[in-house]
VEXDREN-2710 file (C-alpha; in Angstrom, 1 decimal):
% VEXDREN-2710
k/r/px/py/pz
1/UNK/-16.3/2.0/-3.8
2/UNK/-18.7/-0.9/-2.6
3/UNK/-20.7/-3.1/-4.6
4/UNK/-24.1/-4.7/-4.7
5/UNK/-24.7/-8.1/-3.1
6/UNK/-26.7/-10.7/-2.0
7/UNK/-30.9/-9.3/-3.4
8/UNK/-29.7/-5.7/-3.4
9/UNK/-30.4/-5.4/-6.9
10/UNK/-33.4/-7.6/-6.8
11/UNK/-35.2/-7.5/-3.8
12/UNK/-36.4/-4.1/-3.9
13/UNK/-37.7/-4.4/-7.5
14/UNK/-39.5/-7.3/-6.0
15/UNK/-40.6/-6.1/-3.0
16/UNK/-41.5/-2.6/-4.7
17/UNK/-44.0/-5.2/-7.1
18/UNK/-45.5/-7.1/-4.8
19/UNK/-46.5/-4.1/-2.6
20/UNK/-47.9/-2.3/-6.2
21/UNK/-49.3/-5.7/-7.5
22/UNK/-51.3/-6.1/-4.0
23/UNK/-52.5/-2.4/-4.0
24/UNK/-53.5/-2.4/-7.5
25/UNK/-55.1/-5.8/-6.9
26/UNK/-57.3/-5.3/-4.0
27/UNK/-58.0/-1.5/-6.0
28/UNK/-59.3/-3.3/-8.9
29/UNK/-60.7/-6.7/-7.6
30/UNK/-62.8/-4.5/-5.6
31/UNK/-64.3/-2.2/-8.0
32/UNK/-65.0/-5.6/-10.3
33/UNK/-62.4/-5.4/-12.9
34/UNK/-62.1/-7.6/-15.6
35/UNK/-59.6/-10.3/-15.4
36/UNK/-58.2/-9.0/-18.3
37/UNK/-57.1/-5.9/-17.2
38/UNK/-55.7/-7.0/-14.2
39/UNK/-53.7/-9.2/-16.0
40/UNK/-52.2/-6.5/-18.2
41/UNK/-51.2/-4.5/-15.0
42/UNK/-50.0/-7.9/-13.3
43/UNK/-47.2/-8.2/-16.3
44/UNK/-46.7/-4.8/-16.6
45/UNK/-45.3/-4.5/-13.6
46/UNK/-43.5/-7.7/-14.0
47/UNK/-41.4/-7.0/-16.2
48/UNK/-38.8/-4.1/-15.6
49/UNK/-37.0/-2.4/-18.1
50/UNK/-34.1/-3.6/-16.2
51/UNK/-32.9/-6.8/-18.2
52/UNK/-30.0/-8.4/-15.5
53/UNK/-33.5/-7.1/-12.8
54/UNK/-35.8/-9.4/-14.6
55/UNK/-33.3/-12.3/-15.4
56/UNK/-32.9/-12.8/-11.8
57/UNK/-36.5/-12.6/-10.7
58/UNK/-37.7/-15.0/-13.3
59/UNK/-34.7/-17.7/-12.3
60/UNK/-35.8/-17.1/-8.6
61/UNK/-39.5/-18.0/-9.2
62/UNK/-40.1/-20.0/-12.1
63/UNK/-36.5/-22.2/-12.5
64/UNK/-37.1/-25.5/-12.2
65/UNK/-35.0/-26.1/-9.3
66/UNK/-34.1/-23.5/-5.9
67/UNK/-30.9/-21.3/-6.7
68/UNK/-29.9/-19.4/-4.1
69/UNK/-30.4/-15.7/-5.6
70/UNK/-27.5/-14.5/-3.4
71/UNK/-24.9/-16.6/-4.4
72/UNK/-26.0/-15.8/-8.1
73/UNK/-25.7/-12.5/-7.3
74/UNK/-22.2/-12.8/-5.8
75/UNK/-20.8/-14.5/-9.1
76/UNK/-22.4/-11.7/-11.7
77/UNK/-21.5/-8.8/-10.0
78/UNK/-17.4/-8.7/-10.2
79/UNK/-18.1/-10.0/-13.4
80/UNK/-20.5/-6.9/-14.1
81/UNK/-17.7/-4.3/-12.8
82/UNK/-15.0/-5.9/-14.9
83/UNK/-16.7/-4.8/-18.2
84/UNK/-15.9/-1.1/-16.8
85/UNK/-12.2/0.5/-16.1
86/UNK/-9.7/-1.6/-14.5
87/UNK/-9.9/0.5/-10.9
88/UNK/-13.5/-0.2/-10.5
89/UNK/-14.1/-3.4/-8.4
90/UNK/-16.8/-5.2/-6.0
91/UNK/-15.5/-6.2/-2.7
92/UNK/-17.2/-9.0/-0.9
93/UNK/-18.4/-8.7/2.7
94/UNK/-15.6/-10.9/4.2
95/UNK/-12.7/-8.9/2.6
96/UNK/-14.0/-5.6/3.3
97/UNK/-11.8/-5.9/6.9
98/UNK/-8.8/-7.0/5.0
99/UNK/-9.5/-4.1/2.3
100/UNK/-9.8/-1.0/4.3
101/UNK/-7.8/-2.0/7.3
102/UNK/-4.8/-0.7/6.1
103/UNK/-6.4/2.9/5.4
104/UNK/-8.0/2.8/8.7
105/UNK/-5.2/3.1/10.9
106/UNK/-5.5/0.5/13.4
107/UNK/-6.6/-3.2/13.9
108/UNK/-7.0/-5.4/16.7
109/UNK/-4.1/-7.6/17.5
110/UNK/-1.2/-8.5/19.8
111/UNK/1.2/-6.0/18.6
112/UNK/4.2/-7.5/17.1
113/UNK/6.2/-7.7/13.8
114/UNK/7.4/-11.1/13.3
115/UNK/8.7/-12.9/9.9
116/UNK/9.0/-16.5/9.7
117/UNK/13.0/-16.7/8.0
118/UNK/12.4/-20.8/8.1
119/UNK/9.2/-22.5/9.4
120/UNK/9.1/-20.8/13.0
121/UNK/7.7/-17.4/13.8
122/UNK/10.2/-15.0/15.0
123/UNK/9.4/-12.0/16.8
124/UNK/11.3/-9.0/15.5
125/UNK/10.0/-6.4/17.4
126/UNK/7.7/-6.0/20.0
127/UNK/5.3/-2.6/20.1
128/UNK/6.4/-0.8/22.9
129/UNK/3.4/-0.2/25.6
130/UNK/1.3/-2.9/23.8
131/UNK/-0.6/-5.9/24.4
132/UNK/2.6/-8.6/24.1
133/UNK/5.2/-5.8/25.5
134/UNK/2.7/-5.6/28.9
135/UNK/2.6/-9.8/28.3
136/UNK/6.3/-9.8/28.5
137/UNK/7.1/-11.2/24.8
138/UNK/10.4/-10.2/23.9
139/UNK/12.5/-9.4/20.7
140/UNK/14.0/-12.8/19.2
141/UNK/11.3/-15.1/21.0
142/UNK/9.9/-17.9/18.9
143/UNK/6.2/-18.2/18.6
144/UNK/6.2/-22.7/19.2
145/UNK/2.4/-22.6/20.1
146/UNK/-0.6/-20.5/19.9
147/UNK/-3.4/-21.7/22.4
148/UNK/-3.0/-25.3/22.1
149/UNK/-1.6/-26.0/18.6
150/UNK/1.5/-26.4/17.3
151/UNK/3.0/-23.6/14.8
152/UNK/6.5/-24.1/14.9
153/UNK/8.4/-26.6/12.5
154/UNK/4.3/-27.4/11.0
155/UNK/5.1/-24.9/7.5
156/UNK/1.6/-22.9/8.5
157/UNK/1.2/-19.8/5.7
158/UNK/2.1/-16.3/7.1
159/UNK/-1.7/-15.0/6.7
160/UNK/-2.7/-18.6/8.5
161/UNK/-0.8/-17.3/11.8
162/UNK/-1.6/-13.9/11.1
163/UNK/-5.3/-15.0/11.5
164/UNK/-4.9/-16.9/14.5
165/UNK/-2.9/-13.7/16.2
166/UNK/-5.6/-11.5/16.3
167/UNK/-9.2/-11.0/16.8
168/UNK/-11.5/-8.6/18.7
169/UNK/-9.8/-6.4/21.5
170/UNK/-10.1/-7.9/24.5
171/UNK/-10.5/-11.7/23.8
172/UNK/-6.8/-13.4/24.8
173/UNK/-4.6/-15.7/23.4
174/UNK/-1.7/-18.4/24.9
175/UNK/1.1/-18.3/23.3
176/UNK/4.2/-20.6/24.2
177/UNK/7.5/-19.1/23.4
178/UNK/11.2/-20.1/22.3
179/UNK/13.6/-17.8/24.6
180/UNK/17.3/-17.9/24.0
181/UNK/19.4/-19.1/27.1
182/UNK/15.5/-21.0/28.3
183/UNK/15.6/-24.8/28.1
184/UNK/12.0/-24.8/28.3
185/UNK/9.0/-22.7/26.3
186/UNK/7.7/-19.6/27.9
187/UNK/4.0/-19.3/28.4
188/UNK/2.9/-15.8/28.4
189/UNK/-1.1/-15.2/28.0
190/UNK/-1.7/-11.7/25.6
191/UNK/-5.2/-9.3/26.0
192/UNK/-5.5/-8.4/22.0
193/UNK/-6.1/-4.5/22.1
194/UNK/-6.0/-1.5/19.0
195/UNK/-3.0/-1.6/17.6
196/UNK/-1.9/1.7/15.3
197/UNK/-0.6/1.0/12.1
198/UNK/1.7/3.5/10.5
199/UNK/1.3/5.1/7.1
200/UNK/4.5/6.8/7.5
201/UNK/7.4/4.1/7.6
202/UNK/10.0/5.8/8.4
203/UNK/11.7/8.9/9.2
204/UNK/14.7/10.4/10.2
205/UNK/17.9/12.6/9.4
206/UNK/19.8/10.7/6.7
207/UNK/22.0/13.5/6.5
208/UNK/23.4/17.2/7.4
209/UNK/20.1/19.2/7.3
210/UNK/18.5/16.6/5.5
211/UNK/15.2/14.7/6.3
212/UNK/13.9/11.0/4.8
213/UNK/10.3/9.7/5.3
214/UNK/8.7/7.4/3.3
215/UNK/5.0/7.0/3.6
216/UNK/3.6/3.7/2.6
217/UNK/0.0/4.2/1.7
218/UNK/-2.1/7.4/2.1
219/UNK/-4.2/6.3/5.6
220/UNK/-7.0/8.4/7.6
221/UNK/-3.8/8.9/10.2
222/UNK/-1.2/9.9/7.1
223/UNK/-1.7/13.8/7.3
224/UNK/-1.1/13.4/11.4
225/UNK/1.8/11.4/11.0
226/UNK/3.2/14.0/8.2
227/UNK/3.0/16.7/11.0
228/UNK/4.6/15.0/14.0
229/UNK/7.6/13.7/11.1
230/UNK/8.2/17.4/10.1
231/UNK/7.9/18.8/13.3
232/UNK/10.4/16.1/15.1
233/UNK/12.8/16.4/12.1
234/UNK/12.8/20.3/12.2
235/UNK/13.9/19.7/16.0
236/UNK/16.9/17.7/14.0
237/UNK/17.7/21.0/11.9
238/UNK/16.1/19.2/9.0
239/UNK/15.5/22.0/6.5
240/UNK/15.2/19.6/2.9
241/UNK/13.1/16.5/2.9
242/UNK/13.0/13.8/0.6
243/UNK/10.0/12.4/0.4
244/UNK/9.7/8.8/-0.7
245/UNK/6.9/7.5/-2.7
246/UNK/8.0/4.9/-4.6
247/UNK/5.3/1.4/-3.7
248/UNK/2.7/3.6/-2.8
249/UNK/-0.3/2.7/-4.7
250/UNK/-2.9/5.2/-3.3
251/UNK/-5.4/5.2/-0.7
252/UNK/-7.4/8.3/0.6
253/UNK/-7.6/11.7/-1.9
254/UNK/-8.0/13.9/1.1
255/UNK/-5.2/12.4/2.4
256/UNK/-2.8/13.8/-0.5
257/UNK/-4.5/16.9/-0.5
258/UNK/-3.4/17.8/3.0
259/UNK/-0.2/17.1/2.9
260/UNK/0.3/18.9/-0.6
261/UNK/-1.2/21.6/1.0
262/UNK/1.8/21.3/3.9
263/UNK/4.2/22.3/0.8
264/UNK/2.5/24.7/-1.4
265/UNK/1.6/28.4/-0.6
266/UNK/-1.3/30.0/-0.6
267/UNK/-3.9/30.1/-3.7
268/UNK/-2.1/27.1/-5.4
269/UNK/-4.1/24.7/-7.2
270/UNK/-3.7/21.2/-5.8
271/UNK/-5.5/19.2/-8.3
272/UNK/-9.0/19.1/-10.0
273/UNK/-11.5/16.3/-10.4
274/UNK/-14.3/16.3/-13.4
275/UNK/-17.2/14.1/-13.2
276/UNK/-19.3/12.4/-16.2
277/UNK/-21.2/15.6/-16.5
278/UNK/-17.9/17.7/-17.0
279/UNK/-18.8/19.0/-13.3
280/UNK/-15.4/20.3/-11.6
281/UNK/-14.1/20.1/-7.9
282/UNK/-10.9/22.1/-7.6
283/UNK/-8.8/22.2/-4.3
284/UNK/-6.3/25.2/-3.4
285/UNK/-3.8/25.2/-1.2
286/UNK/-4.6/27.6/2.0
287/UNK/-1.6/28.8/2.9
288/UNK/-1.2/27.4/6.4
289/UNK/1.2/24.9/5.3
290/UNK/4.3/24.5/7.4
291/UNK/6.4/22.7/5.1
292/UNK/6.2/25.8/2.4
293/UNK/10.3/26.8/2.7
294/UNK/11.1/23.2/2.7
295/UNK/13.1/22.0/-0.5
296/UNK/11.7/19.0/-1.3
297/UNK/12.4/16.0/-3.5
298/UNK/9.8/13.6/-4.4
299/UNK/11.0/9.6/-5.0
300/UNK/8.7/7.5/-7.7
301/UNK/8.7/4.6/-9.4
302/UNK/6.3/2.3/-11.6
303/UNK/4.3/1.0/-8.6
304/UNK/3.4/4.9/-6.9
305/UNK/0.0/5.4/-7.9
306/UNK/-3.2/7.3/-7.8
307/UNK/-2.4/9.4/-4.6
308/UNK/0.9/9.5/-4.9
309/UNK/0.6/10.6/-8.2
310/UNK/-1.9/13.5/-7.4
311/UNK/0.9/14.6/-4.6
312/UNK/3.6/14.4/-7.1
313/UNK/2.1/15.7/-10.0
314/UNK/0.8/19.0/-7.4
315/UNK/4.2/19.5/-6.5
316/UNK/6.0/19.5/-9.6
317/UNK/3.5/21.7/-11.7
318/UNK/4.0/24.5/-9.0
319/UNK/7.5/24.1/-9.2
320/UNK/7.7/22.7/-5.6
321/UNK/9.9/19.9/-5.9
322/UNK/11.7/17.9/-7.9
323/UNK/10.7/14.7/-8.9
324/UNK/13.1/12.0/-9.1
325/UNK/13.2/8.0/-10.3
326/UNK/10.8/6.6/-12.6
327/UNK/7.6/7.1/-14.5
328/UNK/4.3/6.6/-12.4
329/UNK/2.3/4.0/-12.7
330/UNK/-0.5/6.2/-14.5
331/UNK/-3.7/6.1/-12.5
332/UNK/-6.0/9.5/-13.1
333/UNK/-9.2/7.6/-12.0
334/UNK/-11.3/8.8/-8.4
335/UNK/-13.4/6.0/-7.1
336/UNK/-15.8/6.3/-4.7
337/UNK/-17.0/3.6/-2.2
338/UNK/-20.5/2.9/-2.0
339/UNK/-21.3/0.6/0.5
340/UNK/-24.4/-2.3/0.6
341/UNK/-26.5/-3.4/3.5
342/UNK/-24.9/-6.4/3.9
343/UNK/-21.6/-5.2/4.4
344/UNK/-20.0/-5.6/0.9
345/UNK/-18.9/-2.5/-1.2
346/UNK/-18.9/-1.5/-4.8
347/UNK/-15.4/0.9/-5.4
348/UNK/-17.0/3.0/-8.6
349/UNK/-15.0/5.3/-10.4
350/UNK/-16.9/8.8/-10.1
351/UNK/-14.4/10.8/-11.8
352/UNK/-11.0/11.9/-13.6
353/UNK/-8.3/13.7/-11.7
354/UNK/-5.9/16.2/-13.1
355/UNK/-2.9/17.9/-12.2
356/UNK/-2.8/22.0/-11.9
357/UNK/-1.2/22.7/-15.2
358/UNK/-4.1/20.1/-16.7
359/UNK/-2.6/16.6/-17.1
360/UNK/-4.5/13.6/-17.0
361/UNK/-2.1/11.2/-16.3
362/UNK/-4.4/8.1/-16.6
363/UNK/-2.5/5.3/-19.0
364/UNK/-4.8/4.4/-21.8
365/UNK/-7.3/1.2/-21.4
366/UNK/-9.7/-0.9/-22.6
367/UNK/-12.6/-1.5/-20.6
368/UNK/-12.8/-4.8/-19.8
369/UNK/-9.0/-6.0/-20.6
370/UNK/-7.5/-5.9/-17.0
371/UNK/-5.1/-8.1/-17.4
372/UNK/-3.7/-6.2/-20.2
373/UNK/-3.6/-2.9/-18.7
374/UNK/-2.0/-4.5/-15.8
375/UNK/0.6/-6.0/-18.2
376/UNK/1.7/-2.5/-19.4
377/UNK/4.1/-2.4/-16.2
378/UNK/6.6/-5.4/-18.2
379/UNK/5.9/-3.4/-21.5
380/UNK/8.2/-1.0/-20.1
381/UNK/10.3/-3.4/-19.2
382/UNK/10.1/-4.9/-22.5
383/UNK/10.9/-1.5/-24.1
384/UNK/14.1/-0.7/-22.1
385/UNK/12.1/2.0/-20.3
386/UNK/13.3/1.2/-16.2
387/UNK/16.8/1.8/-18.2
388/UNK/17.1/4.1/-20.1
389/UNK/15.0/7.8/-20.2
390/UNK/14.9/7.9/-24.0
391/UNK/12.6/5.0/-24.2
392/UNK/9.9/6.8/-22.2
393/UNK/6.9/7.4/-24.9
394/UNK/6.2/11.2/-24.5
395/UNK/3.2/12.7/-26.6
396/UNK/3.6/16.6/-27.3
397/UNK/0.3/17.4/-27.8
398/UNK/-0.4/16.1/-23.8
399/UNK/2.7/18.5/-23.4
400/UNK/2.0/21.3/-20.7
401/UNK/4.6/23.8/-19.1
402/UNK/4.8/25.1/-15.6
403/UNK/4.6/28.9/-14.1
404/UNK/8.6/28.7/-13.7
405/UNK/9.0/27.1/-17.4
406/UNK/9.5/23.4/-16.8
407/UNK/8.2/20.7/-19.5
408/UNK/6.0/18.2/-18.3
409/UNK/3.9/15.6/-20.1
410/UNK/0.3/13.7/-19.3
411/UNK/-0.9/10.2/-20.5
412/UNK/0.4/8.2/-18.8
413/UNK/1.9/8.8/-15.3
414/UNK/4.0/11.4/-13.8
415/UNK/7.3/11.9/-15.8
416/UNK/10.1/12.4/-13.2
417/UNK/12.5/15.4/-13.7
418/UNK/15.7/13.2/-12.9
419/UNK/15.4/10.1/-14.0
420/UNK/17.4/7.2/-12.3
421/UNK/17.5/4.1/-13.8
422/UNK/17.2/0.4/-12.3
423/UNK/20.5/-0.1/-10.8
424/UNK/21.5/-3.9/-11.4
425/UNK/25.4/-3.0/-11.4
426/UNK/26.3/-4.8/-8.2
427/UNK/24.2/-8.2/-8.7
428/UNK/26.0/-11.2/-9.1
429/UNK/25.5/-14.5/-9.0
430/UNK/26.4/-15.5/-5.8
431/UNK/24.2/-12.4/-4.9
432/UNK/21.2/-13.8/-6.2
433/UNK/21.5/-16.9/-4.4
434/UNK/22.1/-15.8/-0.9
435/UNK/19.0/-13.7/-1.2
436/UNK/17.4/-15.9/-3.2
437/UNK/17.5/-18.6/-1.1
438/UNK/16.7/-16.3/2.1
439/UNK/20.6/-17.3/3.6
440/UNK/21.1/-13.5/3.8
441/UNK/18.3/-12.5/5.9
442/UNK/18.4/-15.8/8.1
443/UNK/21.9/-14.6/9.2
444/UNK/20.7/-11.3/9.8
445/UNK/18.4/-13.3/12.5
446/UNK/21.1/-15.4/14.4
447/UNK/23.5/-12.2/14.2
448/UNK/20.7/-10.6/16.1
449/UNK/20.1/-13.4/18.4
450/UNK/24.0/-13.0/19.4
451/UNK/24.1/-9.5/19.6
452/UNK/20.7/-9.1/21.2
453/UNK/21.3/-7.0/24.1
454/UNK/23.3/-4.4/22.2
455/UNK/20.6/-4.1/19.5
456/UNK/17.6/-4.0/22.1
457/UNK/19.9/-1.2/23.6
458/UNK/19.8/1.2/20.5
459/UNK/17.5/4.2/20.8
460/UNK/18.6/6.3/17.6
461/UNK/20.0/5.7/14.2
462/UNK/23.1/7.2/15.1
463/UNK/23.5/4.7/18.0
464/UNK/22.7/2.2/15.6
465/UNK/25.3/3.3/12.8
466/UNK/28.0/3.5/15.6
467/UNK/27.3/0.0/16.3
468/UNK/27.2/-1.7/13.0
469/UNK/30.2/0.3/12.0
470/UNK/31.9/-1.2/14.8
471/UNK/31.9/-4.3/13.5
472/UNK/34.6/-4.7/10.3
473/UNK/34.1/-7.9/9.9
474/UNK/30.4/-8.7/9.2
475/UNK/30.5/-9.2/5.5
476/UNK/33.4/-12.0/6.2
477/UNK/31.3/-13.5/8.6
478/UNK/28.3/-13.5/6.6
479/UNK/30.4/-15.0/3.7
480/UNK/31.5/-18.1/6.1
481/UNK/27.8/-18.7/7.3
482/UNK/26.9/-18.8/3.8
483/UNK/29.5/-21.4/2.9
484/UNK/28.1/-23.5/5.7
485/UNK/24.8/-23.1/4.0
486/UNK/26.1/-24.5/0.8
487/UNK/26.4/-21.6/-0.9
488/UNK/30.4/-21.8/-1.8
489/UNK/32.5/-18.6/-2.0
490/UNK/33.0/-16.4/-5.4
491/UNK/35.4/-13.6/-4.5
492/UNK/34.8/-12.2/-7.8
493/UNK/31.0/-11.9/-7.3
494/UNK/31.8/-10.9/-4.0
495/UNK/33.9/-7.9/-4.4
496/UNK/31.5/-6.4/-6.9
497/UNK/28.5/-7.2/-4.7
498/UNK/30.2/-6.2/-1.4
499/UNK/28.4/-3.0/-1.1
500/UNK/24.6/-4.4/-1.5
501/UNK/25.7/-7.5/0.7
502/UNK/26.7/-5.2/3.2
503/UNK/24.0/-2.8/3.1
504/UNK/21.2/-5.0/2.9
505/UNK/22.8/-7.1/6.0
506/UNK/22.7/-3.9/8.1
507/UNK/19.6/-2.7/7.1
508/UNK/18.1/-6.3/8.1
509/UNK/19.7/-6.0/11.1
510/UNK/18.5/-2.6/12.0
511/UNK/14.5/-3.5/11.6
512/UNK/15.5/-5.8/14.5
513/UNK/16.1/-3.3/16.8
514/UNK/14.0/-1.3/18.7
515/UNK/14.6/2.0/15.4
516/UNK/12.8/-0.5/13.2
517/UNK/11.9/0.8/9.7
518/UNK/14.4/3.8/10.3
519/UNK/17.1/1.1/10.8
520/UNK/16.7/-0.4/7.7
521/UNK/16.3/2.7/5.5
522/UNK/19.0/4.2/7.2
523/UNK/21.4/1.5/6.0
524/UNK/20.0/0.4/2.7
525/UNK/20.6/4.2/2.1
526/UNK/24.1/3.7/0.4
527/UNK/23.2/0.7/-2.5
528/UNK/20.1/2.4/-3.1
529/UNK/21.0/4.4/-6.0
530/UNK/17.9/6.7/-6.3
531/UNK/17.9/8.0/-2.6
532/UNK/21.5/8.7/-3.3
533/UNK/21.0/10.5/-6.1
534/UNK/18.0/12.9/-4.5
535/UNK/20.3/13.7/-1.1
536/UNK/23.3/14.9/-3.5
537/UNK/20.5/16.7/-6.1
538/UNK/19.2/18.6/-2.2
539/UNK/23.1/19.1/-1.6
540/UNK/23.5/21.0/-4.5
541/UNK/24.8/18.5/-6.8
542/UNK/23.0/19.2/-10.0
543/UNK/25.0/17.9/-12.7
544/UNK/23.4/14.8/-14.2
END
């Protein structure tokens, strides 16, 4: 998954030549050869097979003017992997951090999740035992200063102060805080340290015997994080998960082979991988799964790719589960990343996955035509397809049926068993321009400022439910505030949208609190018309 850079193309075909040219030199010289012949071995050697090889060495030593070989390199070699499948790409040194640090599980920081609603860095939660929890930062401070510069009120990019937050464990920072009820900013000095990132966004009991994770990316922590979900949601008398893929994009193979192999029993094929040479690695499940009784119903949509599809696509050929949403995204390519001395990467594609009943669900390409490929996603659109099922193209001779007798179809992305629709009922106007222009979620930041002890006080998302349901009068208020924003009342628009105004304002609310991610999924719940529909299809509900 890495690619060349810098000489590491060139220099060893150099360095292999000079080495031969010297031995054959002082081999020949000595025994009086003919300038001739050494000559003839001279060019011979010279002159690789290898074209791009060859090209390079003769602009490094006979181009009029010095290039710098490396920078050379750097500019041919994306260009190079471009010409092959859209999944294969060369990753620079100085991204590879950015790159895999979201698969790795950890990063070194200050531990907080902050958004900037206006031009000031707002803390939203504070990671409990961490660096800026031990510092004293609090939920709802405002970040004014980091060291000695300025943040607040200067319109600095989100990845700007991201950069300036962290940096190896155990190097500090000064930050100068904005308290409410503090005249003056609080100075708190932070120790960076690891910080965990989770793969698993949420999870919890959204209802009676019913249990809701969502995992973001498939991490080297995501099979951990599976087992510690189930396991705390079994304590709940959770006996039916739905499991929410929908965003996911992929990361680590292994990753969604373990936790397939939580679901399946033994003997089951997982998936199967066939290299260039037709070669085949097939994985089984082993039948020490502890999910294996759980009913189980998987959430996709247009953006849940490669690993996500491979956990999908496993539990729906072995009858496992029952996939609900939209088509995949239709990614059936393995890459493997190959890393180069210098710390950059080339991310190959090794191989073609399929599912057990023996889909390829790659979506056709052209090698070399990324930006078309990626432009397939708004053909659907363009086609009708996030709307209706019937305008999903299905080909018959990719069709495949499962041991218990259920249709499914390869060639682009996992089909889902229940399809749901984009769900664009309840947006108005007035709708699109509170969240448009952010005046939704900025009240969900001064509500939380005025209510901050109560929220700071929730534990579970029970407690949390009891205490937004307390309050009948949110939406109202919400409605006022955005009038004082400019945004004038239509109680048209506002009747139909009451239900996602409402649920998005709780579910904004509950991130800033200390339930997080389960807040906000736990509330978004009701105007989310797909994870409605998979808790009443694992309630028994199975008229469409």
């Amino acid at each position: 998954m890495y690619k060349n850079s810098k000489r590491t193309i060139l220099f060893p075909l150099l360095l292999a030549a000079g080495v031969i040219c010297g031995l054959l030199a002082g081999r020949y010289v000595g025994r009086n050869s003919t300038a001739t012949e050494l000559r003839t071995l001279l060019r011979a050697v010279a002159q690789p097979s290898n074209k791009l090889s060859y090209t390079l060495s003769l602009i490094e030593n006979r181009y009029v003017d010095s290039v710098s070989v490396d920078s050379l390199t750097e500019h041919i070699l994306p260009l190079l992997v471009d010409e092959l499948d859209p999944h294969s790409i060369y990753i620079p040194a100085e991204e590879m951090a950015r790159v895999n640090e979201p698969l790795e599980g950890e990063f070194d920081g200050i531990g907080v999740v902050f958004n900037m609603a206006t031009d000031t860095v707002i803390v939203l939660n504070v990671i409990s035992q961490g660096p800026s929890d031990r510092a004293g930062v609090r939920p709802g401070d405002r970040i004014l200063m980091i060291d000695d510069s300025l943040v607040a009120g200067r319109k600095i990019a989100q990845d700007a102060i991201v950069k300036r937050l962290r940096g190896p464990r155990g190097s500090k920072v000064r930050l100068g805080l904005g308290r409410q009820g503090i005249a003056e900013p609080v100075e708190v000095e932070v120790e960076r340290d690891k910080i965990p990132l989770r793969s698993i966004e949420s999870a919890f009991r959204i209802a009676e015997g019913i249990g809701y994770i969502r995992l973001g990316q498939f991490a080297r922590t995501s099979h951990d994080e599976l087992l510690a979900a189930l396991a705390r949601l079994r304590g709940e008398g959770v006996g039916k998960i739905v499991f929410d893929l929908r965003g996911n994009s992929g990361g680590y193979l292994d990753q969604a082979i373990l936790i397939a192999n939580e679901f399946l029993h033994e003997g089951q094929l997982i998936v199967y991988t066939e290299d260039r040479r037709h070669e085949q690695l097939r994985e089984y499940a082993d039948g020490t799964g502890t999910a294996q009784q759980m009913e189980v119903a998987v959430l996709i949509d247009e953006q849940s790719a490669s690993s996500s599809e491979i956990l999908a696509g496993a539990l729906q050929d072995n009858d496992r589960a029952t996939i609900i949403g939209r088509r995949s995204f239709g990614k059936g390519l393995v890459q493997q990343q190959i890393p180069y001395p210098d710390g950059s990467a080339l991310r190959l594609t090794t191989a073609r996955y399929y599912t057990p009943t023996g889909r390829s669900i790659q979506k056709p390409y052209v090698a070399g035509h990324g930006a078309e490929y990626e432009e397939e996603i708004w053909e659907r659109y363009r086609r009708n397809e996030l709307f209706s099922a019937d305008s999903i193209r299905r080909i018959d001779s990719l069709k495949r049926t499962t041991p218990g007798g259920k249709t499914v179809y390869g060639g682009g992305g996992i089909m889902p068993d229940l399809f749901v629709p984009v769900d664009t009922a309840d947006v108005t106007r007035y709708f699109l321009e509170v969240a448009g222009r952010n005046i939704l979620y900025r009240y969900t930041i001064e509500y939380a400022d005025r209510h901050r002890a109560q929220l700071d006080a929730v534990r579970t998302v029970d407690e949390l439910r009891q205490l937004l349901d307390a309050d009948a009068t949110l939406v109202d208020d919400f409605v006022r505030y955005a009038a004082r924003q400019g945004v004038a009342p239509r109680r048209a628009d506002i009747a139909r949208s009451r239900r996602l105004i409402e649920a998005q304002l709780r579910a904004y609310i509950g991130r800033n609190t200390p339930v997080e991610d389960d807040g906000f999924y736990a509330n978004i719940y009701p105007a989310d018309r797909t994870l409605v529909r998979a808790v009443e299809w694992l309630n028994g509900k199975r008229d469409d």
